[in-house]
MIDRENMAR-647050 format. One line per field, with one value per atom (N, C-alpha, C): residue number from 1; residue in one letter; atom name; y, x, z. Coordinates in Angstrom, 1 decimal. Atoms other than C-alpha are relative to their C-alpha. Layout:
n	(NUM; ...)
res	(A; ...)
atom	(CA; ...)
py	(Y; ...)
px	(X; ...)
pz	(Z; ...)
//
This chain:
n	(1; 1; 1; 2; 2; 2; 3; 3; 3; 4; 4; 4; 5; 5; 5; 6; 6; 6; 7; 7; 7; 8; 8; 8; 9; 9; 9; 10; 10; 10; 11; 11; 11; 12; 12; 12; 13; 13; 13; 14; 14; 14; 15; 15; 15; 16; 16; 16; 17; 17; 17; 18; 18; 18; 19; 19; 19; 20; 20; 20; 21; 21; 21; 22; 22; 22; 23; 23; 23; 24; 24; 24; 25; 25; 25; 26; 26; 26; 27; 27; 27; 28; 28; 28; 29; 29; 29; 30; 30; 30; 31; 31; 31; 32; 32; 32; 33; 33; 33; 34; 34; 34; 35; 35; 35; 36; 36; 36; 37; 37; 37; 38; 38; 38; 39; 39; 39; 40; 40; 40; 41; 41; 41; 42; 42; 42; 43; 43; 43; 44; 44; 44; 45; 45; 45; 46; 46; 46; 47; 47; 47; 48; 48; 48; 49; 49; 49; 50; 50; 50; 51; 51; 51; 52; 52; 52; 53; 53; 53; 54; 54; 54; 55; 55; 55; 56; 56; 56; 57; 57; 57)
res	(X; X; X; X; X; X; X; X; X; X; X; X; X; X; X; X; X; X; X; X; X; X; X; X; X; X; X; X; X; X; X; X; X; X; X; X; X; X; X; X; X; X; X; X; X; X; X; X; X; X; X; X; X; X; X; X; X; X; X; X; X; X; X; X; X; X; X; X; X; X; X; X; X; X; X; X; X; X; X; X; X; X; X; X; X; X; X; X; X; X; X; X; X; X; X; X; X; X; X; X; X; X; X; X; X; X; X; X; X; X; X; X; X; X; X; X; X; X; X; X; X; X; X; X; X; X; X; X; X; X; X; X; X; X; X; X; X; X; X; X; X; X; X; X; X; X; X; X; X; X; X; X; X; X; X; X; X; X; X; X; X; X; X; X; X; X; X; X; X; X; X)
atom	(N; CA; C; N; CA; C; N; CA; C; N; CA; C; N; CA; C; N; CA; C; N; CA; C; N; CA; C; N; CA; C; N; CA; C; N; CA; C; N; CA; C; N; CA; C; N; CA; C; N; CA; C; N; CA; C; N; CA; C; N; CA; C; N; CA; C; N; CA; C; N; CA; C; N; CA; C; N; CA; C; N; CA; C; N; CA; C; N; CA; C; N; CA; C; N; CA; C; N; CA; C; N; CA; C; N; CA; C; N; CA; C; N; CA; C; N; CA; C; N; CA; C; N; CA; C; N; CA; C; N; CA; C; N; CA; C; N; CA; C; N; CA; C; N; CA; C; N; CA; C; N; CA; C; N; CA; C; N; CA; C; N; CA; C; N; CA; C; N; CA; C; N; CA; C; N; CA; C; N; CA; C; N; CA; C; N; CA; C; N; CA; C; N; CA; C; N; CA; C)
py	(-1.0; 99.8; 0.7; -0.2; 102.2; 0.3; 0.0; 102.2; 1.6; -1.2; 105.5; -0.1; 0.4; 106.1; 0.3; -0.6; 105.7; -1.9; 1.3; 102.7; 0.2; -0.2; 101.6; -1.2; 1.3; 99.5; -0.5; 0.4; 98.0; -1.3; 0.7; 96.7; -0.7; 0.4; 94.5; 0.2; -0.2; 95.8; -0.5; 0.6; 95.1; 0.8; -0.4; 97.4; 0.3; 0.3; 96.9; -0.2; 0.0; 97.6; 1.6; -2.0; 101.0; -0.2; -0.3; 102.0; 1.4; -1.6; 104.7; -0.5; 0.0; 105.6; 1.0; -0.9; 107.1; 0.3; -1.0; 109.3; -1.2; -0.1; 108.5; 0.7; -0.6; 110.5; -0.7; 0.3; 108.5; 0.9; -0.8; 111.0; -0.8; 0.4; 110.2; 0.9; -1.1; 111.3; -0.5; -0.2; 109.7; -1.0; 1.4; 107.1; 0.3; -0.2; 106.0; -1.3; 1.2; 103.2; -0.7; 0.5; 100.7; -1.5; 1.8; 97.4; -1.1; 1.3; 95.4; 0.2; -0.3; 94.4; 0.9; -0.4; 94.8; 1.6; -1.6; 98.1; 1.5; -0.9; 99.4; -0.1; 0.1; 98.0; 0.8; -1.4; 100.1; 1.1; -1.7; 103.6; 0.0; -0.3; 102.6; 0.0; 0.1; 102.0; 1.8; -1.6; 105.6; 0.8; -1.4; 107.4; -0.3; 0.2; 106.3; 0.8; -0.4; 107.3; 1.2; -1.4; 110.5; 0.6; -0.9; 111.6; -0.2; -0.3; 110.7; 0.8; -1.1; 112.9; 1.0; -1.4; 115.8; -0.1; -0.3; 114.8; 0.8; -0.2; 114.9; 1.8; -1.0; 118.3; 1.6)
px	(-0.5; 111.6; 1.2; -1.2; 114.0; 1.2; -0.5; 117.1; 0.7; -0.1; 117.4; 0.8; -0.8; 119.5; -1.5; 1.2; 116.4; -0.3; -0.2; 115.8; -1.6; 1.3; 112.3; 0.3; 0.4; 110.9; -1.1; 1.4; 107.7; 0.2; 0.1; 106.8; -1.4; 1.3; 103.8; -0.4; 0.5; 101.4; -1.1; 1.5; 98.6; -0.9; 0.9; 96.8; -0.2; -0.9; 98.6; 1.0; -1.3; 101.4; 0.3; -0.2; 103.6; 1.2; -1.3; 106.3; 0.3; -0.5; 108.6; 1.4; -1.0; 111.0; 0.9; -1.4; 114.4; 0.9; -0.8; 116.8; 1.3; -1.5; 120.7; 0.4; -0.6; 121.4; -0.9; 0.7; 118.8; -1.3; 1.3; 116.3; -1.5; 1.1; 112.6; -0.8; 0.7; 111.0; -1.4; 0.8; 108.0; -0.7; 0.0; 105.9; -1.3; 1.6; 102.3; -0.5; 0.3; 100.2; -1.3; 1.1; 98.0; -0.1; 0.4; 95.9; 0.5; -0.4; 97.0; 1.7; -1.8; 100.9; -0.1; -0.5; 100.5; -0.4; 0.0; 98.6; 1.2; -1.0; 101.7; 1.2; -0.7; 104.0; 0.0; 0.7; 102.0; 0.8; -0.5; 102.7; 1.8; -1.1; 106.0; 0.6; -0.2; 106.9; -0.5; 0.3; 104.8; 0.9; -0.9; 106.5; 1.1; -1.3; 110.0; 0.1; 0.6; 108.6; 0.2; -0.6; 107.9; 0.7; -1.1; 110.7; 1.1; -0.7; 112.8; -0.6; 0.3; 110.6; 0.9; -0.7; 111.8; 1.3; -1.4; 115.3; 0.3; -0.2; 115.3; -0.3; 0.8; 113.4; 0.9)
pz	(-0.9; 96.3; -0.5; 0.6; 95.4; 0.7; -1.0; 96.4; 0.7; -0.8; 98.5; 1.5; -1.8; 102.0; 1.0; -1.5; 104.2; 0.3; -1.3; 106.9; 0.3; -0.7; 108.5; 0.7; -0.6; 111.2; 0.0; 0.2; 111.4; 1.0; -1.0; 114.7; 0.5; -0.2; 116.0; 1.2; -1.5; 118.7; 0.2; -0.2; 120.7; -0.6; 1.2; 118.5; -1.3; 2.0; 115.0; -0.2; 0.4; 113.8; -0.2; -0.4; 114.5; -1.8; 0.8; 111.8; 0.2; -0.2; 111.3; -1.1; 0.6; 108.5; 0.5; -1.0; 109.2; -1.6; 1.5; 106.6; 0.7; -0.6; 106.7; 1.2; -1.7; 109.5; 1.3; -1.0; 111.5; 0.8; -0.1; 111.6; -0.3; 0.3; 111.6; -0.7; 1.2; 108.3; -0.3; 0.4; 108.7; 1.0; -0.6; 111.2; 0.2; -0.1; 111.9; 0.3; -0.4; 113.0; -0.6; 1.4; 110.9; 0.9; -0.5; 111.9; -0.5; 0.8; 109.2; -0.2; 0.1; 108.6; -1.4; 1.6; 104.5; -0.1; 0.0; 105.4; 0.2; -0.3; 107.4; -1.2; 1.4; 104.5; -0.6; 1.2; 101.7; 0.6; -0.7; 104.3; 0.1; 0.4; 104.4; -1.2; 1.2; 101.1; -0.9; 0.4; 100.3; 0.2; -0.4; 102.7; -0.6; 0.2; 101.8; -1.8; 1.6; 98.1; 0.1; -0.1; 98.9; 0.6; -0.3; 100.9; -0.5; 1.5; 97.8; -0.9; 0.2; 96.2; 0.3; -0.8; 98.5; 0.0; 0.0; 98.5; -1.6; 0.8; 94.8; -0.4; -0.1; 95.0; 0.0)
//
């Protein structure tokens, strides 16, 4: 994971698991919901990927 200023949560529901990543300012840059935990892991891990991309950009 690299290290970038971005934050996530990854919460467990009655129908998966929610996440949502967040910038330095606490903004949400990116969130979505998945059945499996390692599934929502992976999307976070992506997203946080590519919106270092775009910072870099």
């Amino acid at each position: 994971m690299s290290e970038q200023p971005f934050a996530y949560s990854l919460t467990h529901a009655e129908s998966g698991w929610t996440w949502c990543v967040y910038d330095e300012d606490g903004e949400t840059v990116a969130a979505g919901s998945v059945y499996s935990q390692s599934d929502a892991q992976a999307a976070i891990e992506d997203s946080i990927r590519l919106a270092a991309r775009e910072l870099r950009a």
